[in-house]
C-alpha positions as CSV (number, residue, x, y, z in Angstrom):
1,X,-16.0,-33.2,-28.0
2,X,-13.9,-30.3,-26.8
3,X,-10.8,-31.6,-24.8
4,X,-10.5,-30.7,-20.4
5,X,-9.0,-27.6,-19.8
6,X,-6.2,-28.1,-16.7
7,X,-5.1,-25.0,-14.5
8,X,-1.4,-25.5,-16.1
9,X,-2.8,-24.7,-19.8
10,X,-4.0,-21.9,-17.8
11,X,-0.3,-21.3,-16.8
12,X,-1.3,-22.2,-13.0
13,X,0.9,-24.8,-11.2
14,X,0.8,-25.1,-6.9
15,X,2.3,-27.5,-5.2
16,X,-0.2,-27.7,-2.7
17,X,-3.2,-29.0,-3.0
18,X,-6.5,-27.4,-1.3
19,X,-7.5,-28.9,2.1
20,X,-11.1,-29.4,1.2
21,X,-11.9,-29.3,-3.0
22,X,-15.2,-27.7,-4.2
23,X,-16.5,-31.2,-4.9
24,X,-17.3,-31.8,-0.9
25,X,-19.1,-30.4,1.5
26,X,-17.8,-28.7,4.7
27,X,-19.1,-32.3,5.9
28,X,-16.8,-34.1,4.2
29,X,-18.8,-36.2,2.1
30,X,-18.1,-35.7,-1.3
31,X,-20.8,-35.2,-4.4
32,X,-20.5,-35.5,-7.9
33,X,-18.1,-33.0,-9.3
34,X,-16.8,-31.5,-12.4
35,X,-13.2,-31.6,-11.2
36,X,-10.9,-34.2,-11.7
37,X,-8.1,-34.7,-10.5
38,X,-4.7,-36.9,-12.4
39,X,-1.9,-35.9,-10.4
40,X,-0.7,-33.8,-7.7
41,X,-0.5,-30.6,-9.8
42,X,-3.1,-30.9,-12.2
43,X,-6.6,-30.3,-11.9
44,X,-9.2,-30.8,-15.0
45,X,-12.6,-28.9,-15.4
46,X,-14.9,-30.7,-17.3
47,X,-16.0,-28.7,-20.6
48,X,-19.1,-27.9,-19.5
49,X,-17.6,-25.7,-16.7
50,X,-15.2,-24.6,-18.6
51,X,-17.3,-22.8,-21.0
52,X,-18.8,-21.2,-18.5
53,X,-18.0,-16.8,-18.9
54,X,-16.3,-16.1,-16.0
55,X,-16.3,-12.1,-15.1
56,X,-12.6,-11.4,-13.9
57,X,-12.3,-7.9,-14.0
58,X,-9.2,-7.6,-16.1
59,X,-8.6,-4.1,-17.3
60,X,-8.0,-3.5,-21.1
61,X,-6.2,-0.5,-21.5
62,X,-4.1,0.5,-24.7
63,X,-4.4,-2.9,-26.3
64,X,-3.5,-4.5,-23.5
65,X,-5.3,-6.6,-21.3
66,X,-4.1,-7.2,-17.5
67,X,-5.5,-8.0,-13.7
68,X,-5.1,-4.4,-12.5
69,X,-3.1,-1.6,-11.5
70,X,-0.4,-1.7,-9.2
71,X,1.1,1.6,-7.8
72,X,3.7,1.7,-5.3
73,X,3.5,4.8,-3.7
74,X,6.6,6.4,-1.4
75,X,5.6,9.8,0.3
76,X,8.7,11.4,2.6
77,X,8.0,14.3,4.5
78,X,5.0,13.2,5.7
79,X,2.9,14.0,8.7
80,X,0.0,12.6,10.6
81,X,1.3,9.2,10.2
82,X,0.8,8.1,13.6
83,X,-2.4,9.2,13.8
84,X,-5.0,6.4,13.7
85,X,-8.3,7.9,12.8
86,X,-6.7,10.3,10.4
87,X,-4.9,7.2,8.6
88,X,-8.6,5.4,8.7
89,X,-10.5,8.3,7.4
90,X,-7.9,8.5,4.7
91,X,-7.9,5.7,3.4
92,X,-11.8,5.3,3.4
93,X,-11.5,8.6,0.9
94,X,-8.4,7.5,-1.2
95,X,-11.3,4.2,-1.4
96,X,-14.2,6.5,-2.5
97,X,-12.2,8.9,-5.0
98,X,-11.7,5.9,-6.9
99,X,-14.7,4.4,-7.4
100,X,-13.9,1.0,-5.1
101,X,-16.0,-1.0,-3.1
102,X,-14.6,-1.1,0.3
103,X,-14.8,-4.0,2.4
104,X,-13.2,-4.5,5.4
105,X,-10.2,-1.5,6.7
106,X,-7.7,-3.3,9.2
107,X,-4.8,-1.3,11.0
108,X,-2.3,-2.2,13.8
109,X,-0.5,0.9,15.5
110,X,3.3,-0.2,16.8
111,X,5.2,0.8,19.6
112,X,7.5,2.6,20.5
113,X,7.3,4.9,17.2
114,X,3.6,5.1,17.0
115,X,4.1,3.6,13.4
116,X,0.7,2.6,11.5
117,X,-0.1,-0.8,9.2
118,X,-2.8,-1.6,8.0
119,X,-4.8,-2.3,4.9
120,X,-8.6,-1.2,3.0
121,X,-9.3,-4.5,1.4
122,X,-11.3,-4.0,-1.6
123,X,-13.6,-5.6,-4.0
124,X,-11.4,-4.1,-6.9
125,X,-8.3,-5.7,-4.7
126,X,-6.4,-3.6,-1.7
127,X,-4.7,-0.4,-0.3
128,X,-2.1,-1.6,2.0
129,X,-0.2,1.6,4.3
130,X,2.9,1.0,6.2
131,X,4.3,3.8,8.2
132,X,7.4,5.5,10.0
133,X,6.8,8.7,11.6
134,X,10.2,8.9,12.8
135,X,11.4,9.2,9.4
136,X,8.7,11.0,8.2
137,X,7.8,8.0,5.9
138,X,5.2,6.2,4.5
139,X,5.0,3.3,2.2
140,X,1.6,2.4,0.1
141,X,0.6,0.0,-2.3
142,X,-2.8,0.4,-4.5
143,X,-3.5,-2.7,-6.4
144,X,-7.0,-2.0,-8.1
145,X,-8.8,-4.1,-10.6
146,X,-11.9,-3.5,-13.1
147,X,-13.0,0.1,-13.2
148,X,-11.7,1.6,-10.2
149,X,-9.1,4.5,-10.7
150,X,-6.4,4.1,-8.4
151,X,-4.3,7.2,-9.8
152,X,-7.6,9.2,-8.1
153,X,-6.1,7.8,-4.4
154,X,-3.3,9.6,-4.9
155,X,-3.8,13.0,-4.6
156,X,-5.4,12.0,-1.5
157,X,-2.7,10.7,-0.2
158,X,-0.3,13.2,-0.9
159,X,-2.7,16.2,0.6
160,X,-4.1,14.1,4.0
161,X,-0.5,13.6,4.7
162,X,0.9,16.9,3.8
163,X,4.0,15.2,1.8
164,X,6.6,17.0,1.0
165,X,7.9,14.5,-2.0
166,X,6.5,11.4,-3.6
167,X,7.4,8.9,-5.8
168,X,5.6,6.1,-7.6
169,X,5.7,3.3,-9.4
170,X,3.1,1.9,-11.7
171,X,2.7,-1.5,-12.7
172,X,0.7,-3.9,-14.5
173,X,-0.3,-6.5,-13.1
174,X,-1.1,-10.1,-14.8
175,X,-0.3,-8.9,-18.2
176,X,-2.4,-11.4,-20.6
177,X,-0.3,-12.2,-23.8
């Protein structure tokens, strides 16, 4: 018989614990479940579940397999970054360029700078946009998963906000062994 596997073989450890498990209903009652529980921190799956392919979307890449792709992305010099159709309609394209499934775009416009947050949230993960039009600044973060491309969002970026310098980091993100 193949032995549990726990979420801190997995490397997972929380110290908080869910307010409702998977094992009961929105009712509350609770139904037979594959999940046990032997402390505070530890959750067991039973081996049937277990086994059970899950599709994750990791990225292999170079012999090396991770969650996604994380670019931080600084643009000075920038323009239109108080405008909040134009930051929209940006990042719906930066979003399309790269293959991802949009989902849901939130933005917030502050005062008294006319600064922009918001963020495209993503199937493949997000595209978060924080800017400062008084300093001609904007700060981005792509985080994309599975096949999207985020390195396509980024001439985008660049051209809808006319900047004059950029710099980026890129990152892996949940680098397996």
């Amino acid at each position: 018989m193949t032995e549990p596997i726990t979420f801190t073989d997995l490397g997972m450890i929380s110290d908080t614990r869910p307010s409702r498990t998977n094992s009961e209903h929105a009712d509350g009652h609770a139904t037979e479940s594959p999940i046990s529980r032997d402390n505070d921190n530890i959750v067991t799956l039973a081996p049937q579940q277990a086994a059970i392919e899950q599709v994750d979307h990791f990225v292999e890449r170079d012999g090396v397999v991770f969650a996604g792709t994380h670019l931080i992305v600084d643009l000075w010099g920038a323009s239109r970054l108080d405008d909040m159709a134009h930051v929209d309609a940006t990042l719906r394209r930066a979003v399309e360029v790269s293959g991802a499934t949009l989902l849901h775009i939130h933005l917030h416009r502050f005062t008294p700078y006319g600064g922009v947050s918001g963020v495209a949230i993503l199937a493949e993960s997000h595209i978060s946009i924080h800017t400062w039009p008084e300093r001609d600044y904007a700060a981005i973060d792509i985080f994309m998963c599975g096949t999207a491309a985020p390195h396509k969002a980024v001439p985008v970026l660049k051209q809808a906000f006319e900047a004059g310098s950029m710099q980026i980091g890129d990152h892996k993100r949940g680098i397996v062994g």
